[in-house]
Predicted model as a PDB file, atoms N, CA, C, CB and O in Angstrom, pLDDT in the B-factor column:
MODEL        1                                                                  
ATOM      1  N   UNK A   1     116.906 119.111  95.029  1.00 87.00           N  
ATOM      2  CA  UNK A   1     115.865 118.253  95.561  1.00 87.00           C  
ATOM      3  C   UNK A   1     114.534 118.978  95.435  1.00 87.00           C  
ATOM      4  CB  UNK A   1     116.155 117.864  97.036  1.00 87.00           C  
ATOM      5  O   UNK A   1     114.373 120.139  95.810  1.00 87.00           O  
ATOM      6  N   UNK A   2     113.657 118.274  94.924  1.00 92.00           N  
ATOM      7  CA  UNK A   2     112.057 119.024  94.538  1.00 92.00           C  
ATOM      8  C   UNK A   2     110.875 118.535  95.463  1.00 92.00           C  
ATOM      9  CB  UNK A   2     111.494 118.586  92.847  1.00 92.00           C  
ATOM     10  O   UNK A   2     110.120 117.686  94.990  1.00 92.00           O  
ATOM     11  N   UNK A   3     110.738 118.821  96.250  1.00 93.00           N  
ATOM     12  CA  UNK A   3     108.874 118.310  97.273  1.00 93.00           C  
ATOM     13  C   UNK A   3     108.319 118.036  96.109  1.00 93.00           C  
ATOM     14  CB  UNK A   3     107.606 119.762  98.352  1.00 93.00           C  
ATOM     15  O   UNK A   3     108.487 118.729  95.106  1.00 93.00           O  
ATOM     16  N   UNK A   4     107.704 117.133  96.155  1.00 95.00           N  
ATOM     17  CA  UNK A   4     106.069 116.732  95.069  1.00 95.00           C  
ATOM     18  C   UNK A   4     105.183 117.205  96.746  1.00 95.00           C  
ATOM     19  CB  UNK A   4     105.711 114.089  94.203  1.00 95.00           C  
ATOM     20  O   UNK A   4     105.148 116.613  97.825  1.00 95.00           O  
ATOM     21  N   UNK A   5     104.576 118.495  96.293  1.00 95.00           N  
ATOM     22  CA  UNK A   5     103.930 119.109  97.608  1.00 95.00           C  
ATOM     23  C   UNK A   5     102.303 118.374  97.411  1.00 95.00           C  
ATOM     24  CB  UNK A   5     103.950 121.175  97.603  1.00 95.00           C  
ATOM     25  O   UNK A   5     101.473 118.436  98.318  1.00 95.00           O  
ATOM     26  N   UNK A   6     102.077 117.811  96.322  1.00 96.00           N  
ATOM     27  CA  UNK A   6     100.561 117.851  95.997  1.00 96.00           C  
ATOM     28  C   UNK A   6     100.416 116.309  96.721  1.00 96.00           C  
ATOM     29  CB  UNK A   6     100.053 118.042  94.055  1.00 96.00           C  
ATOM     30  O   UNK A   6      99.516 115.873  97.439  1.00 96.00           O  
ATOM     31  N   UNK A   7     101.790 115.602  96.191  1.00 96.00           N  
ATOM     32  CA  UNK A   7     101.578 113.837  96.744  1.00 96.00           C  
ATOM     33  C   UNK A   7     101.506 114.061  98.936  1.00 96.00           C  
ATOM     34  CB  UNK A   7     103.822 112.466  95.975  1.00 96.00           C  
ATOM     35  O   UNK A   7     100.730 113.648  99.798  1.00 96.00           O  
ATOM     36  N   UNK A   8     102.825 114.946  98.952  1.00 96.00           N  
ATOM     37  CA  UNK A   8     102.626 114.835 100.439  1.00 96.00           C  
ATOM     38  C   UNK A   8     101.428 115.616 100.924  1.00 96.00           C  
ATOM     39  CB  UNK A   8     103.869 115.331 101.190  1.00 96.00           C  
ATOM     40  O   UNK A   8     100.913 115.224 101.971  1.00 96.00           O  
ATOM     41  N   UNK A   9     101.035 116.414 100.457  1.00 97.00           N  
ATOM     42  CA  UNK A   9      99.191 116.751 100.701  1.00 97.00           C  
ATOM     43  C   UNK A   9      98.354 115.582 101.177  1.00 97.00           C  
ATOM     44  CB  UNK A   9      98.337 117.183  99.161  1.00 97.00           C  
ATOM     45  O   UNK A   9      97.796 115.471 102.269  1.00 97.00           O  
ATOM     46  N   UNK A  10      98.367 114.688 100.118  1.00 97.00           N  
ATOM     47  CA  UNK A  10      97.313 113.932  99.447  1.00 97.00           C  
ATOM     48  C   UNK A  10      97.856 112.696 100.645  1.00 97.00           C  
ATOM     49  CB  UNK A  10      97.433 113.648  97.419  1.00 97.00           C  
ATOM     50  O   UNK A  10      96.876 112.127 101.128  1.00 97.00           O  
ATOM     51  N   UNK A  11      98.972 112.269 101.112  1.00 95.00           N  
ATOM     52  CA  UNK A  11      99.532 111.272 102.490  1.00 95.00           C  
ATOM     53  C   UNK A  11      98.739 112.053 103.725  1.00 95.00           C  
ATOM     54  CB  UNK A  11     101.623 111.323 102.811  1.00 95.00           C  
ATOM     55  O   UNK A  11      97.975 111.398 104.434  1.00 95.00           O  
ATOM     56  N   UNK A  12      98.918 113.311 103.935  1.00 97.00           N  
ATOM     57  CA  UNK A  12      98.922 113.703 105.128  1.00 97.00           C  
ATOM     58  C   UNK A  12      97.110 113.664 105.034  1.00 97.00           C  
ATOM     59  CB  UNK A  12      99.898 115.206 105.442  1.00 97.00           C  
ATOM     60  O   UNK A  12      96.557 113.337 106.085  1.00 97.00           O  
ATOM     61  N   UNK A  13      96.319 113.943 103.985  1.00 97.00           N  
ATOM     62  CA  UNK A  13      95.080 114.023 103.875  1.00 97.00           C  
ATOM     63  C   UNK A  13      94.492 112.510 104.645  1.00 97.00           C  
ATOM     64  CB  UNK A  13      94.756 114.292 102.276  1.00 97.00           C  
ATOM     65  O   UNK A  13      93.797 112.398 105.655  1.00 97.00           O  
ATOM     66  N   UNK A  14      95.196 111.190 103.536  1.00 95.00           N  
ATOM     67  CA  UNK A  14      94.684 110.141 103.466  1.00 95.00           C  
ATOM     68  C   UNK A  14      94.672 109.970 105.384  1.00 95.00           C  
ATOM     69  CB  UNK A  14      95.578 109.065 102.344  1.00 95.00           C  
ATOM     70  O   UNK A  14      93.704 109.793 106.123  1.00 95.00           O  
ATOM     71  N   UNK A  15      96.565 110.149 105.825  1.00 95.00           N  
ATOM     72  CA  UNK A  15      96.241 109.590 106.986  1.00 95.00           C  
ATOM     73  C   UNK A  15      95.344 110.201 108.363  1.00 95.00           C  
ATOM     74  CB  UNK A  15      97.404 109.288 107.310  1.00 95.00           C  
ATOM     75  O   UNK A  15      94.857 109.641 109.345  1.00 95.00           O  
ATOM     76  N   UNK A  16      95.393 111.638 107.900  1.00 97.00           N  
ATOM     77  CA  UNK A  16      94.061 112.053 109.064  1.00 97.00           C  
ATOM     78  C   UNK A  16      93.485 111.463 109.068  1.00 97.00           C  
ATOM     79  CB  UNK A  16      93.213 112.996 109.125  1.00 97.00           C  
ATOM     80  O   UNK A  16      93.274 110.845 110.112  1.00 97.00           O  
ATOM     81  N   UNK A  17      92.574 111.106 107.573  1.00 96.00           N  
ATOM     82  CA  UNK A  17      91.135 110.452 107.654  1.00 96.00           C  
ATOM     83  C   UNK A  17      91.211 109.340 108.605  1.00 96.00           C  
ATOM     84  CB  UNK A  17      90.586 109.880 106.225  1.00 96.00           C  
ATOM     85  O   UNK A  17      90.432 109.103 109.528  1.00 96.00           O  
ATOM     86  N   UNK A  18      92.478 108.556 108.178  1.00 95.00           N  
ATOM     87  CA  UNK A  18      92.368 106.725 108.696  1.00 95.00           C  
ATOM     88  C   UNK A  18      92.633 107.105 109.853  1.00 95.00           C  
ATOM     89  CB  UNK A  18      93.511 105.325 108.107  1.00 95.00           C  
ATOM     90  O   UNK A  18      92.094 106.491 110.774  1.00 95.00           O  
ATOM     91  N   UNK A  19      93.543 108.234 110.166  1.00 96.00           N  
ATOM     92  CA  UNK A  19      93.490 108.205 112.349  1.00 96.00           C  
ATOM     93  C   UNK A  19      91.995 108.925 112.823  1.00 96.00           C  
ATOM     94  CB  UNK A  19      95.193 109.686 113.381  1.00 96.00           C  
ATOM     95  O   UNK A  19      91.661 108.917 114.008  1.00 96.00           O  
ATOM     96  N   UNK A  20      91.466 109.310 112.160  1.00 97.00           N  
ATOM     97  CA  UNK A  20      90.482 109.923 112.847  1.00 97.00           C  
ATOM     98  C   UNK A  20      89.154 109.084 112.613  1.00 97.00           C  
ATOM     99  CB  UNK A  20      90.389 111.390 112.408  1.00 97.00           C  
ATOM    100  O   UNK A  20      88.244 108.959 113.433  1.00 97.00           O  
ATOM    101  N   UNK A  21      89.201 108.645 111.602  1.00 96.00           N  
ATOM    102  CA  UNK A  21      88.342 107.144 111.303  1.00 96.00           C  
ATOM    103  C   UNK A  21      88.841 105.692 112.544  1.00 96.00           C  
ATOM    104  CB  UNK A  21      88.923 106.542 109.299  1.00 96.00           C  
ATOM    105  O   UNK A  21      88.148 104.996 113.286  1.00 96.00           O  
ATOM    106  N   UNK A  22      89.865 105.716 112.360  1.00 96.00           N  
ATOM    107  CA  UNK A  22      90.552 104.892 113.795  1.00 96.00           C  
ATOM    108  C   UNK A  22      89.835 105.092 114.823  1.00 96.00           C  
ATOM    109  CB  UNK A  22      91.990 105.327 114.318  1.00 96.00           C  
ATOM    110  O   UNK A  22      89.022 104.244 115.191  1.00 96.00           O  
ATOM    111  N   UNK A  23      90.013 106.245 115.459  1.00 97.00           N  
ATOM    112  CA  UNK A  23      89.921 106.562 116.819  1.00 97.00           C  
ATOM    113  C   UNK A  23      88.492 106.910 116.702  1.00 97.00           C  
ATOM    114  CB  UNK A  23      90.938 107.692 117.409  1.00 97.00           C  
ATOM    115  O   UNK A  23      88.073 107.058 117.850  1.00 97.00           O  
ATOM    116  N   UNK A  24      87.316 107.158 115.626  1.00 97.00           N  
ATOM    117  CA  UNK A  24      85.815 107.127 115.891  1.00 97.00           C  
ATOM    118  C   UNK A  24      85.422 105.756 116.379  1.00 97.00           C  
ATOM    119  CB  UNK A  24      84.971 107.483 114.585  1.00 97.00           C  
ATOM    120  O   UNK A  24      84.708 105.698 117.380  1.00 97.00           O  
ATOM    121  N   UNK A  25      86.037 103.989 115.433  1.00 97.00           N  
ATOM    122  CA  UNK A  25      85.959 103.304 115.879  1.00 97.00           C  
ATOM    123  C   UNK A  25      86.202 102.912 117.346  1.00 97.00           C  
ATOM    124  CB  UNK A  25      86.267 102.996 115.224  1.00 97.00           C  
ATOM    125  O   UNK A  25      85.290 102.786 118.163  1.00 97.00           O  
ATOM    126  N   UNK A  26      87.432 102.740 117.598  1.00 97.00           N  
ATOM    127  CA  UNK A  26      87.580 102.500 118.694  1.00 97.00           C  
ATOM    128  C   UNK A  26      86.892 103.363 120.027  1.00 97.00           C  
ATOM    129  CB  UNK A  26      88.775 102.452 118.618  1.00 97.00           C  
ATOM    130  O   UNK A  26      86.801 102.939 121.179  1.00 97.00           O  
ATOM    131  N   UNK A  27      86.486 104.557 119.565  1.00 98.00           N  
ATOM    132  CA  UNK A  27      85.270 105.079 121.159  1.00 98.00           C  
ATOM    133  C   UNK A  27      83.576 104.588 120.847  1.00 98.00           C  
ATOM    134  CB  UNK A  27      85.132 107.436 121.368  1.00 98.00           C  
ATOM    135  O   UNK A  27      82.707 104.558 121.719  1.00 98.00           O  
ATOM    136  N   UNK A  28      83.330 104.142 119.060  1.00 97.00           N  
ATOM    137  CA  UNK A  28      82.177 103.242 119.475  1.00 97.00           C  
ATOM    138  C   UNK A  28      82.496 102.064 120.005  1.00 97.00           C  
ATOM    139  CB  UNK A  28      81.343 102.935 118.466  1.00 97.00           C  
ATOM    140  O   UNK A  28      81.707 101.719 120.884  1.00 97.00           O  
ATOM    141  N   UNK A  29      83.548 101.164 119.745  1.00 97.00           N  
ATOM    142  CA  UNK A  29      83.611 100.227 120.743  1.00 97.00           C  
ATOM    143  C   UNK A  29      83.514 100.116 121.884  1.00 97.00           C  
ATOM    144  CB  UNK A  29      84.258  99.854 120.749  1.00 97.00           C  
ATOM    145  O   UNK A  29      83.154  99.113 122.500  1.00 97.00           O  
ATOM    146  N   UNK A  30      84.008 101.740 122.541  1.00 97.00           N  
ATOM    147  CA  UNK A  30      83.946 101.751 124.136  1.00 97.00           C  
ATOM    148  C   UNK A  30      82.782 101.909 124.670  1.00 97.00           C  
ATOM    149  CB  UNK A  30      84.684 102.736 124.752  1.00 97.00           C  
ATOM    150  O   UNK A  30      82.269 101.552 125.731  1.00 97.00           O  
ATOM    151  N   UNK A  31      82.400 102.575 123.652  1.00 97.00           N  
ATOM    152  CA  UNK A  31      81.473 103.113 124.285  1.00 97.00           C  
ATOM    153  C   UNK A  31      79.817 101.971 124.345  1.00 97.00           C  
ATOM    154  CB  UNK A  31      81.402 104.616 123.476  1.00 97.00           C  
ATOM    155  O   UNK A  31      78.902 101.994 125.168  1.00 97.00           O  
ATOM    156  N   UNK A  32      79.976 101.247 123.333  1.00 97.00           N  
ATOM    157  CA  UNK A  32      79.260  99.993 123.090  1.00 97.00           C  
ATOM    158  C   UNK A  32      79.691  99.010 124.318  1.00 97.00           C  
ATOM    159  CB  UNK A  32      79.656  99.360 121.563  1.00 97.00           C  
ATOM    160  O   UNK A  32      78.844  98.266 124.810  1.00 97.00           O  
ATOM    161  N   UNK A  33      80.962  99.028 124.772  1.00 96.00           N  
ATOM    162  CA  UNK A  33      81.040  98.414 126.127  1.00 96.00           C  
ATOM    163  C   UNK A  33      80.377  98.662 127.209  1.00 96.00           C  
ATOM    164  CB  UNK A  33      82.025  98.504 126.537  1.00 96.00           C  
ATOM    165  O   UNK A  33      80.006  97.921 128.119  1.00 96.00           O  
ATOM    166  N   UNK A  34      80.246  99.922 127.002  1.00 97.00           N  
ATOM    167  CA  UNK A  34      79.830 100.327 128.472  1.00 97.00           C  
ATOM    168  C   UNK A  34      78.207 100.621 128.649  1.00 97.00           C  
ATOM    169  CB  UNK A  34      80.682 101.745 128.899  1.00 97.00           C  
ATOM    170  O   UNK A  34      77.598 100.817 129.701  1.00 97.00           O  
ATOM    171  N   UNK A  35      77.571 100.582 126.959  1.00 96.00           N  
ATOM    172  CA  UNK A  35      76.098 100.230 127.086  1.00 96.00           C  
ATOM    173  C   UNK A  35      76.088  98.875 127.169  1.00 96.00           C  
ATOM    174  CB  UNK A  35      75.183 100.692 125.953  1.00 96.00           C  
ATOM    175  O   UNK A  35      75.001  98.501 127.610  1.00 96.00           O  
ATOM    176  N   UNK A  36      76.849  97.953 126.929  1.00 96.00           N  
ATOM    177  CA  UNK A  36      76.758  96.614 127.514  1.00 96.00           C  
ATOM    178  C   UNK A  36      76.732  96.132 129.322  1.00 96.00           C  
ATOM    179  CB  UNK A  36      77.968  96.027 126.864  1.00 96.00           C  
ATOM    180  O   UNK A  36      76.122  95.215 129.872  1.00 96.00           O  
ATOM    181  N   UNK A  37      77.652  97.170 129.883  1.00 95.00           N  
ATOM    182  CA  UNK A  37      77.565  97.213 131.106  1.00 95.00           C  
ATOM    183  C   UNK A  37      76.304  97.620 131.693  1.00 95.00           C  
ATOM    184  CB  UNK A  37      78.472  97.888 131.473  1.00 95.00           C  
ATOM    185  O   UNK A  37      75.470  96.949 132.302  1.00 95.00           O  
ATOM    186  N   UNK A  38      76.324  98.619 131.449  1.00 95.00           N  
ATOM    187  CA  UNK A  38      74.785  98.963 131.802  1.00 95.00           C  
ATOM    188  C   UNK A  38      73.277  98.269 131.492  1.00 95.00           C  
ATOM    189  CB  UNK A  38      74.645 100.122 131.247  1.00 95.00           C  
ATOM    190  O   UNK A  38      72.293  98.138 132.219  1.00 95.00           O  
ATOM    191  N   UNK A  39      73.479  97.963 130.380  1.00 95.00           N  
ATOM    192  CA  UNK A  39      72.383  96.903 130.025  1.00 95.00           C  
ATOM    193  C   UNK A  39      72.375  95.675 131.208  1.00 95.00           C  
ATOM    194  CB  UNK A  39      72.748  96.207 128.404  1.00 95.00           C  
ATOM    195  O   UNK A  39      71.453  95.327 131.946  1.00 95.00           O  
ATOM    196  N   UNK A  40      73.463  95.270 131.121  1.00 95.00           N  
ATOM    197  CA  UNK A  40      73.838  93.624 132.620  1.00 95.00           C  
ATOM    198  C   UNK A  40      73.131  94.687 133.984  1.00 95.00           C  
ATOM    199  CB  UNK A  40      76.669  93.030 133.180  1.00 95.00           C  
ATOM    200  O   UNK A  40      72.206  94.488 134.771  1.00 95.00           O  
ATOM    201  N   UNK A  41      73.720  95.410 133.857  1.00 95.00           N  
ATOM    202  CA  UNK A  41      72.917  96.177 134.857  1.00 95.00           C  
ATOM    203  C   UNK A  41      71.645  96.492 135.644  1.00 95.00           C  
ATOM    204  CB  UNK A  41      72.981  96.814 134.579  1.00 95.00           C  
ATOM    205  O   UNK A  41      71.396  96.605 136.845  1.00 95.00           O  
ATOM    206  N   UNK A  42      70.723  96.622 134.190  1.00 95.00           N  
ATOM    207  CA  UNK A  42      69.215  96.706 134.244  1.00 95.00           C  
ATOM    208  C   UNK A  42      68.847  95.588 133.771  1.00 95.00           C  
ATOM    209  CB  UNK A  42      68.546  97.785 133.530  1.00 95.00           C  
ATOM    210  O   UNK A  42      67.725  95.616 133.263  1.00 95.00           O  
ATOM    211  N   UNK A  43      69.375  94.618 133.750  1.00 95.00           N  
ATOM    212  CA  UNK A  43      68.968  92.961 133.514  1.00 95.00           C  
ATOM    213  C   UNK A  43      68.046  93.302 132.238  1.00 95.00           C  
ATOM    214  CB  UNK A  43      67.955  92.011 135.042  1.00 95.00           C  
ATOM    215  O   UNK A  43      66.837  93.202 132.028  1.00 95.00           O  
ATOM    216  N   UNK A  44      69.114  93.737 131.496  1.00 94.00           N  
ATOM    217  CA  UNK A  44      67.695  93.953 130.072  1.00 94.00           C  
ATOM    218  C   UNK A  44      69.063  92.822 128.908  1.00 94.00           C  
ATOM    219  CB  UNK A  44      67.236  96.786 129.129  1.00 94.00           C  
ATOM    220  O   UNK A  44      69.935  92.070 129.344  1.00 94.00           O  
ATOM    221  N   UNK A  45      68.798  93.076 127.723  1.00 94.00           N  
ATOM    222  CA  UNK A  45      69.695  92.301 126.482  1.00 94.00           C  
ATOM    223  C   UNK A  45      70.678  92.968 126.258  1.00 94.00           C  
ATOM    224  CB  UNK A  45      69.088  92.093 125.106  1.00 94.00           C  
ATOM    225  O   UNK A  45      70.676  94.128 125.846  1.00 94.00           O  
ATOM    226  N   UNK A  46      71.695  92.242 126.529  1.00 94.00           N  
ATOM    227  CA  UNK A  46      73.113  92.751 125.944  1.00 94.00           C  
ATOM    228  C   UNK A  46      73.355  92.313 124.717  1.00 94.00           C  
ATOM    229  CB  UNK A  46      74.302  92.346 126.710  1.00 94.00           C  
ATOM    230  O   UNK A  46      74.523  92.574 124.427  1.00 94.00           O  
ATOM    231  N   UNK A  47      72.772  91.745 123.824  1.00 96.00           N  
ATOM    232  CA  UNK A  47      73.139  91.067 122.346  1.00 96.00           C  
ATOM    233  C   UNK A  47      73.392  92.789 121.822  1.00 96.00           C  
ATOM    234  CB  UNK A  47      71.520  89.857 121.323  1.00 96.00           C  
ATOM    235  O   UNK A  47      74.596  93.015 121.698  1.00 96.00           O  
ATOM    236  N   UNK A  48      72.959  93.382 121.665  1.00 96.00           N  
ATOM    237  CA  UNK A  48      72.887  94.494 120.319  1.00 96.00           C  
ATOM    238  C   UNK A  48      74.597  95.550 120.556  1.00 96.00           C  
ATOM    239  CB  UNK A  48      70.939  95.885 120.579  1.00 96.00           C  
ATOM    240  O   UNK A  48      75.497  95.881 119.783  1.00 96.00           O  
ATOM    241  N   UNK A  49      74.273  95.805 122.328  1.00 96.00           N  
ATOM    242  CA  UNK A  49      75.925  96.634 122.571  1.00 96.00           C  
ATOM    243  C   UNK A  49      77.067  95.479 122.034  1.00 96.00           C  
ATOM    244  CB  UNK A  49      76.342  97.050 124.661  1.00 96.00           C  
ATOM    245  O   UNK A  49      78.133  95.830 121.527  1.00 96.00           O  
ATOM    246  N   UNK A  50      76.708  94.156 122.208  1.00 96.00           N  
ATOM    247  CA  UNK A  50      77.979  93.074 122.615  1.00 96.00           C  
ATOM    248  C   UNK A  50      78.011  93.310 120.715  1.00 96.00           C  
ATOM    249  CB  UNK A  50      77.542  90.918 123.680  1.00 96.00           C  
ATOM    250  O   UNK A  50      79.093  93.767 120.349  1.00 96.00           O  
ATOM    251  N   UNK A  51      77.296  93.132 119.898  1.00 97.00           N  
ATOM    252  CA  UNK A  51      78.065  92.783 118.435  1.00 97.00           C  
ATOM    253  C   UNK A  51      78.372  94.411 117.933  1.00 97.00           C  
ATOM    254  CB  UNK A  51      76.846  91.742 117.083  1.00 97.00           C  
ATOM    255  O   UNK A  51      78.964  94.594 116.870  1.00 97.00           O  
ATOM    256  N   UNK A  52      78.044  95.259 118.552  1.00 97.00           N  
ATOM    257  CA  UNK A  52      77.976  96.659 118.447  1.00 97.00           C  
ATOM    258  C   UNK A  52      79.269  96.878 118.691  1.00 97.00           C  
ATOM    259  CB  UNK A  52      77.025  97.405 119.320  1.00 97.00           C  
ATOM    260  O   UNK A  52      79.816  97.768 118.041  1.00 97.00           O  
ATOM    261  N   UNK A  53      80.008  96.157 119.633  1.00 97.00           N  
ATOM    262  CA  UNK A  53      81.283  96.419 120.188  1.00 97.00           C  
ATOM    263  C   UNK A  53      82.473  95.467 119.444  1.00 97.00           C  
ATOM    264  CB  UNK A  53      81.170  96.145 121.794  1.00 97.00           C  
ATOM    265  O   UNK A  53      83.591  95.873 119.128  1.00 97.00           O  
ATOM    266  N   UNK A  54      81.988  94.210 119.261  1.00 97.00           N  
ATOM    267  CA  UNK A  54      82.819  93.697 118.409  1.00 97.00           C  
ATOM    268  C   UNK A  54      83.277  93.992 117.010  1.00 97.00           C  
ATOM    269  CB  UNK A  54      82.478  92.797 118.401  1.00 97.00           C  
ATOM    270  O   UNK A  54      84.378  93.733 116.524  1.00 97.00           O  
ATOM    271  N   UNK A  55      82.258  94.571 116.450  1.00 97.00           N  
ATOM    272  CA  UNK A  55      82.522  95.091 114.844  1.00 97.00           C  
ATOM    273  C   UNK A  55      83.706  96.141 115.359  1.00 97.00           C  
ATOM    274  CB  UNK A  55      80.891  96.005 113.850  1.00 97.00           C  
ATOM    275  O   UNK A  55      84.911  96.142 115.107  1.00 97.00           O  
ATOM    276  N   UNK A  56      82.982  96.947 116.095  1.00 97.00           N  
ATOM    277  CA  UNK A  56      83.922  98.148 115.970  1.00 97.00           C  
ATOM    278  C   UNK A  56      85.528  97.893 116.151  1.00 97.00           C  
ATOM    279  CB  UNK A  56      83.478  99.184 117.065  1.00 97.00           C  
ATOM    280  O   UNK A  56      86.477  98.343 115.509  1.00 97.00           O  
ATOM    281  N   UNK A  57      85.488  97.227 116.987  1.00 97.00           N  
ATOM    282  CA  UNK A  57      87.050  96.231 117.794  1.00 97.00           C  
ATOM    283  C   UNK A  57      87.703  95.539 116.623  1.00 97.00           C  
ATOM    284  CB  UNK A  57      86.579  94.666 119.136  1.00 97.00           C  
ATOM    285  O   UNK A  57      88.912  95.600 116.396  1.00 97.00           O  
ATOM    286  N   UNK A  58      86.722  94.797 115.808  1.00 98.00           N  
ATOM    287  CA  UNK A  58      87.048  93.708 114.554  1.00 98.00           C  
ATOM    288  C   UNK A  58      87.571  95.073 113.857  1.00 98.00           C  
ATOM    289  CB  UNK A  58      85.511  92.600 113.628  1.00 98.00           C  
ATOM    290  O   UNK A  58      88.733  94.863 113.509  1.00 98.00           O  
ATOM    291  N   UNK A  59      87.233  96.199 113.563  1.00 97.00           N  
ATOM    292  CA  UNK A  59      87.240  96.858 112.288  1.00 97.00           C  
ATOM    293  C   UNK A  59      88.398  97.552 112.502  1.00 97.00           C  
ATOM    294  CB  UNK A  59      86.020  97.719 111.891  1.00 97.00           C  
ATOM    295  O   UNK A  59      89.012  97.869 111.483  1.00 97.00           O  
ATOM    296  N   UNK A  60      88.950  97.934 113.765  1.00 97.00           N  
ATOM    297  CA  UNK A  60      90.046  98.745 114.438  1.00 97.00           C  
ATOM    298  C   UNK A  60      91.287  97.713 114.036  1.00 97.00           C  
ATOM    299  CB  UNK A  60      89.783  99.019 116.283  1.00 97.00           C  
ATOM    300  O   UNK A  60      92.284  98.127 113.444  1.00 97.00           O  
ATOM    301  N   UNK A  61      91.113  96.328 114.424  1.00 97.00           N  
ATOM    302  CA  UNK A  61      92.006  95.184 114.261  1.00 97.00           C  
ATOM    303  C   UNK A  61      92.555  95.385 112.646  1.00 97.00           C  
ATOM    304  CB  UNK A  61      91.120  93.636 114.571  1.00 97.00           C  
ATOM    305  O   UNK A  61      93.697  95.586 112.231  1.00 97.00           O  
ATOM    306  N   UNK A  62      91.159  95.233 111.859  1.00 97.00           N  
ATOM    307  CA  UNK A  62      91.518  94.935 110.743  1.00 97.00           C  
ATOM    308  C   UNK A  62      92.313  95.820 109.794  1.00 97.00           C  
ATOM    309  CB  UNK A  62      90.552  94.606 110.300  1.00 97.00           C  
ATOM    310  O   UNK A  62      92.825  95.453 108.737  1.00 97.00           O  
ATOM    311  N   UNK A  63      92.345  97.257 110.419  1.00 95.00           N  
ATOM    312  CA  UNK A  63      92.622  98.528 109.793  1.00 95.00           C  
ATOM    313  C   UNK A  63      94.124  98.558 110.161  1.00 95.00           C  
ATOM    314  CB  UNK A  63      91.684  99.841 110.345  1.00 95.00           C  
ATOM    315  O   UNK A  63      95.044  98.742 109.364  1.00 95.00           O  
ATOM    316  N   UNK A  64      94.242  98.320 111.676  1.00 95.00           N  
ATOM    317  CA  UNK A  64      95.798  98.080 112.230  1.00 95.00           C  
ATOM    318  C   UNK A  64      96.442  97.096 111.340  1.00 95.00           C  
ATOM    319  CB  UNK A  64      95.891  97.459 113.828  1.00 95.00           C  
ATOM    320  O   UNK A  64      97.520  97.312 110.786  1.00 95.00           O  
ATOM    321  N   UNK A  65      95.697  95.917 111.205  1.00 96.00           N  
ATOM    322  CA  UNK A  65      96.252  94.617 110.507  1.00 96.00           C  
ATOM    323  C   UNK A  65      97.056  95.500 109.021  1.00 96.00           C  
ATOM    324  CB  UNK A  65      94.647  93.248 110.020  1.00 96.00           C  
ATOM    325  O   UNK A  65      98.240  95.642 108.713  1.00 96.00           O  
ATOM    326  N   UNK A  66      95.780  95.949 108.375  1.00 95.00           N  
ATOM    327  CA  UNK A  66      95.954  96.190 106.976  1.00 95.00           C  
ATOM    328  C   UNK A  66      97.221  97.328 106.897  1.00 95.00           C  
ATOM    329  CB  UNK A  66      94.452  96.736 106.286  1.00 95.00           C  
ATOM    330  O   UNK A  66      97.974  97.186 105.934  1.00 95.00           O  
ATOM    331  N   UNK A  67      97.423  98.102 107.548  1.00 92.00           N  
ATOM    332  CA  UNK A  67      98.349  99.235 107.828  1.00 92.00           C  
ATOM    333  C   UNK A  67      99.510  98.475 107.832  1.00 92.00           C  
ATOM    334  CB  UNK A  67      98.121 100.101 109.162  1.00 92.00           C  
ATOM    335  O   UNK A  67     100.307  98.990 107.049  1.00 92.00           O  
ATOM    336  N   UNK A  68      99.818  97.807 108.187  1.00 95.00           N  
ATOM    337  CA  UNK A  68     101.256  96.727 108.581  1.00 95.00           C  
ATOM    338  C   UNK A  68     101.403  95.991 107.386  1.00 95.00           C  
ATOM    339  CB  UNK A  68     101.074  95.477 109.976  1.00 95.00           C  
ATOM    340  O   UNK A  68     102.325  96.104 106.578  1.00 95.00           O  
ATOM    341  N   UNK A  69     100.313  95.132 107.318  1.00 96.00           N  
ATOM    342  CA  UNK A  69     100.576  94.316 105.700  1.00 96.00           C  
ATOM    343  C   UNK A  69     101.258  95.670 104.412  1.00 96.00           C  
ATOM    344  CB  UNK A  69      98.467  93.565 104.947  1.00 96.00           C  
ATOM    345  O   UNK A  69     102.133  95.447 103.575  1.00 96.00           O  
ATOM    346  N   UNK A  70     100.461  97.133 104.648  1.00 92.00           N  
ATOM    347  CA  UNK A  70     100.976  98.240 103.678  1.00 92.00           C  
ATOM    348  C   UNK A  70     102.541  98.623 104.219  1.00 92.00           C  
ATOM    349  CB  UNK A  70      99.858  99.708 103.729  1.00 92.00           C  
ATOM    350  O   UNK A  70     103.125  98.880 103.167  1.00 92.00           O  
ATOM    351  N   UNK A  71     103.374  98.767 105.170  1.00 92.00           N  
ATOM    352  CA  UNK A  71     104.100  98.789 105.400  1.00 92.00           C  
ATOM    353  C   UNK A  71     105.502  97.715 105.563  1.00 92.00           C  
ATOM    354  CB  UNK A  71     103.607  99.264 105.915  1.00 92.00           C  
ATOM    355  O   UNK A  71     106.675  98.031 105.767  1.00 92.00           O  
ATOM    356  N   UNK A  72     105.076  96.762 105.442  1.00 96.00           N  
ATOM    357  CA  UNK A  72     105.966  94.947 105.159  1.00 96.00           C  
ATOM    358  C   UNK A  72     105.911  95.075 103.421  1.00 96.00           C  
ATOM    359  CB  UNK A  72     104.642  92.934 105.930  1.00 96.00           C  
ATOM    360  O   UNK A  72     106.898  95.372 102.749  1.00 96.00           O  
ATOM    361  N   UNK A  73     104.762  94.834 102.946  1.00 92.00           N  
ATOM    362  CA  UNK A  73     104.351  94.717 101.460  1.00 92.00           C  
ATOM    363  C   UNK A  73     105.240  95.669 100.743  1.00 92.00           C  
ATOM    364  CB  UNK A  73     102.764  95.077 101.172  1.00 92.00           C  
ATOM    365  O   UNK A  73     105.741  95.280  99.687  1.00 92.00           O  
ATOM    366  N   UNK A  74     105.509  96.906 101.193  1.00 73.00           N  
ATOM    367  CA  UNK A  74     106.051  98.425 100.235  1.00 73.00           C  
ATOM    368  C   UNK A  74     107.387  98.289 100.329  1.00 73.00           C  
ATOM    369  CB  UNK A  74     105.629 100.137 100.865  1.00 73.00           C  
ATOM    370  O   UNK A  74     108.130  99.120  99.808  1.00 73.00           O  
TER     371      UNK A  74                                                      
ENDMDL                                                                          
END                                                                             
């Protein structure tokens, strides 16, 4: 039995990136929540945290989504 050491490199590379790309999203989302809170707070505009927070949420979704479609699909 032979490791292809360069392919499992090149997996373990790809998936850091996407968990650590993951989890940047999802703490701007939080964190876009909670300048949304605060904004309601100081009765100022929540438009900019509120779509600030949804992308990030949308983009977390879509990455989870796409991960599954790669794992059903293979």
């Amino acid at each position: 039995m032979k490791i292809d050491w360069a392919a499992l490199g090149a997996v373990f590379g790809v998936s850091l990136a996407v968990v650590l790309g993951l989890v940047l999203l999802f703490s701007g989302g939080l964190k876009a929540l909670s300048a949304r809170e605060a904004a309601q707070e100081r009765q100022a505009s929540t438009a900019l945290p509120t779509v600030a927070a949804a992308a990030c949420l949308l983009a977390c979704v879509i990455v989870v989504l796409f991960g599954i479609y790669l794992i059903v699909a293979g």
